[in-house]
Backbone bond lengths (Angstrom), bond angles and torsions (degrees), N, CA, C in turn:
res aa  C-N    CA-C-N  psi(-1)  N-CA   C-N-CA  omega(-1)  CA-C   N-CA-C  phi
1 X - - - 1.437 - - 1.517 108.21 -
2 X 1.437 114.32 140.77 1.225 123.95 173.27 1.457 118.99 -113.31
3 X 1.685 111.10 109.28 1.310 96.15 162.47 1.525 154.06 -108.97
4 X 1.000 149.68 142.73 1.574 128.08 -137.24 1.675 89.69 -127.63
5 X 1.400 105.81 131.59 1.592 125.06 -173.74 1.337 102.01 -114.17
6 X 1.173 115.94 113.16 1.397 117.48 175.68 1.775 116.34 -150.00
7 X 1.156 89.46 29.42 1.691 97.95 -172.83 1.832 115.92 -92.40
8 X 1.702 104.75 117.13 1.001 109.51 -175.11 1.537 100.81 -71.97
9 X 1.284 112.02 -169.25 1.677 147.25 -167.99 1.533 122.21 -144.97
10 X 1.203 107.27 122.78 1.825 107.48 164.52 2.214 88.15 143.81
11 X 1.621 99.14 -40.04 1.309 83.72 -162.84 1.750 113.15 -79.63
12 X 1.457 100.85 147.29 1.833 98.29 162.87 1.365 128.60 -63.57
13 X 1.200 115.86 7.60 1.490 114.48 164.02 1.723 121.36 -111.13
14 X 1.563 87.89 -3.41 1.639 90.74 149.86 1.477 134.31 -50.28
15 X 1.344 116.91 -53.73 1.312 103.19 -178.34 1.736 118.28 -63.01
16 X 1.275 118.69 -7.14 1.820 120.02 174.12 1.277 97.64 -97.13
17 X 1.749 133.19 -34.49 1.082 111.86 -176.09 1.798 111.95 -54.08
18 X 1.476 86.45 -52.34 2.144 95.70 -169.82 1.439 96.10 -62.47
19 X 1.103 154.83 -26.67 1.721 144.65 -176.73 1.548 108.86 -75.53
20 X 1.984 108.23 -38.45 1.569 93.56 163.25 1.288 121.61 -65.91
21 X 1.259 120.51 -25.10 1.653 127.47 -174.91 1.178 113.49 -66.13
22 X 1.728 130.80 -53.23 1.241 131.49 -159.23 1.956 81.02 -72.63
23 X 1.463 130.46 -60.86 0.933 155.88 -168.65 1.927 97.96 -16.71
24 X 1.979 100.93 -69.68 0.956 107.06 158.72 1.545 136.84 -37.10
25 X 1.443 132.80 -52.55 0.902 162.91 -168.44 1.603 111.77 -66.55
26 X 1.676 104.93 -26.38 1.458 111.14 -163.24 1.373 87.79 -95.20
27 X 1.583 118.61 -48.98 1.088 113.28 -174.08 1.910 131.44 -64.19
28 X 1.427 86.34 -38.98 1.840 91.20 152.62 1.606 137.36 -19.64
29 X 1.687 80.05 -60.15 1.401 107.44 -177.53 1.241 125.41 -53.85
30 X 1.450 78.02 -39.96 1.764 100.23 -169.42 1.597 120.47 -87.67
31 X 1.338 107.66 -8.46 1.096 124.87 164.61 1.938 125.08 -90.13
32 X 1.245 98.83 -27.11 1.504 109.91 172.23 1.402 107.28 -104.10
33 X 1.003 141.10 15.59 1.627 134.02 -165.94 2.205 98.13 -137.50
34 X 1.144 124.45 81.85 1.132 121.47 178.86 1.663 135.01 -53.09
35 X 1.762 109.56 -34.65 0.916 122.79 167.92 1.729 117.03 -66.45
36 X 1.370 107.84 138.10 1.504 110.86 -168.83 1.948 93.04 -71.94
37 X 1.254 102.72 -63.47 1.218 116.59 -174.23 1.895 116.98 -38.75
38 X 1.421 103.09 -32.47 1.517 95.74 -173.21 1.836 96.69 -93.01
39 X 1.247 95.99 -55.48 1.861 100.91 153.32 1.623 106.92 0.35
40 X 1.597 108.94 -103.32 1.493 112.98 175.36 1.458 114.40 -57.91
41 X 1.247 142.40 1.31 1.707 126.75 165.70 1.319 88.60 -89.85
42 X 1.207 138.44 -49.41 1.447 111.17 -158.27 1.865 108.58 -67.46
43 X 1.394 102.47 -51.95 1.769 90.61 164.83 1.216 149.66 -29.72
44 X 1.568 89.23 -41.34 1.400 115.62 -177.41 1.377 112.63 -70.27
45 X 1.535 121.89 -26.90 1.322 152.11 -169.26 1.339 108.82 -81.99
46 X 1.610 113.20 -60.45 1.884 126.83 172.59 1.502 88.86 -43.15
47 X 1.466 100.59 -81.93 2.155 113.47 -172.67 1.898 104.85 -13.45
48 X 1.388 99.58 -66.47 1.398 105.75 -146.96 1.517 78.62 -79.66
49 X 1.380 158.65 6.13 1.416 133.00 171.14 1.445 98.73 -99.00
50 X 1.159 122.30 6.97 1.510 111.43 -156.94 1.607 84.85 -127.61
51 X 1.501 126.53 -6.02 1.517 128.75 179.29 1.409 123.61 58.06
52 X 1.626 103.01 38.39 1.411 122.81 -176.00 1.884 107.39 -94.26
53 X 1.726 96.41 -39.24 1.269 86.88 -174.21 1.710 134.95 -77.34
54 X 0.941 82.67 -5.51 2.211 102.01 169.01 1.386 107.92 -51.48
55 X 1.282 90.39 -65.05 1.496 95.77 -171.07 1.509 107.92 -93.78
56 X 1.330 163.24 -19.15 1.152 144.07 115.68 1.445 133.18 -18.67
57 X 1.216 119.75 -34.00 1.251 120.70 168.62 1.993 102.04 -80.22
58 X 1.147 127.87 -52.42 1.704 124.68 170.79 1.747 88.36 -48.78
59 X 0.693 159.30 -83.57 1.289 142.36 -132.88 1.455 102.72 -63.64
60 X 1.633 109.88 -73.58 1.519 106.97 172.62 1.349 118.25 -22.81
61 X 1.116 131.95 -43.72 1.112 148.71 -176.08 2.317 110.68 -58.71
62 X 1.375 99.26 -57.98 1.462 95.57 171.27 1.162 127.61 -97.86
């Protein structure tokens, strides 16, 4: 898989642009990656580099 980073900064429609992107990206994955198990590690992997899953997992949680 190839991924291409090209996302500027400054505008307020940045933060929906980058959520369709990762969005894209998850689904990719999930389309080229057959195993369920490696499937969710690699997500789990994007999440936690991007420091989403800390606090996604506390929420799930309450």
């Amino acid at each position: 898989m190839v991924l291409v980073l090209g996302m500027g900064c400054g505008s307020e429609e940045q933060p929906a642009r980058y959520a369709d992107f990762l969005a894209k990206v998850i689904r990719q994955i999930l389309r080229e990656e057959a195993d369920p198990d490696r499937q969710r590690e690699i997500c789990k992997t994007i999440l936690a580099h991007l420091g989403v899953l800390p606090s996604l997992c506390t929420c799930l949680r309450n």
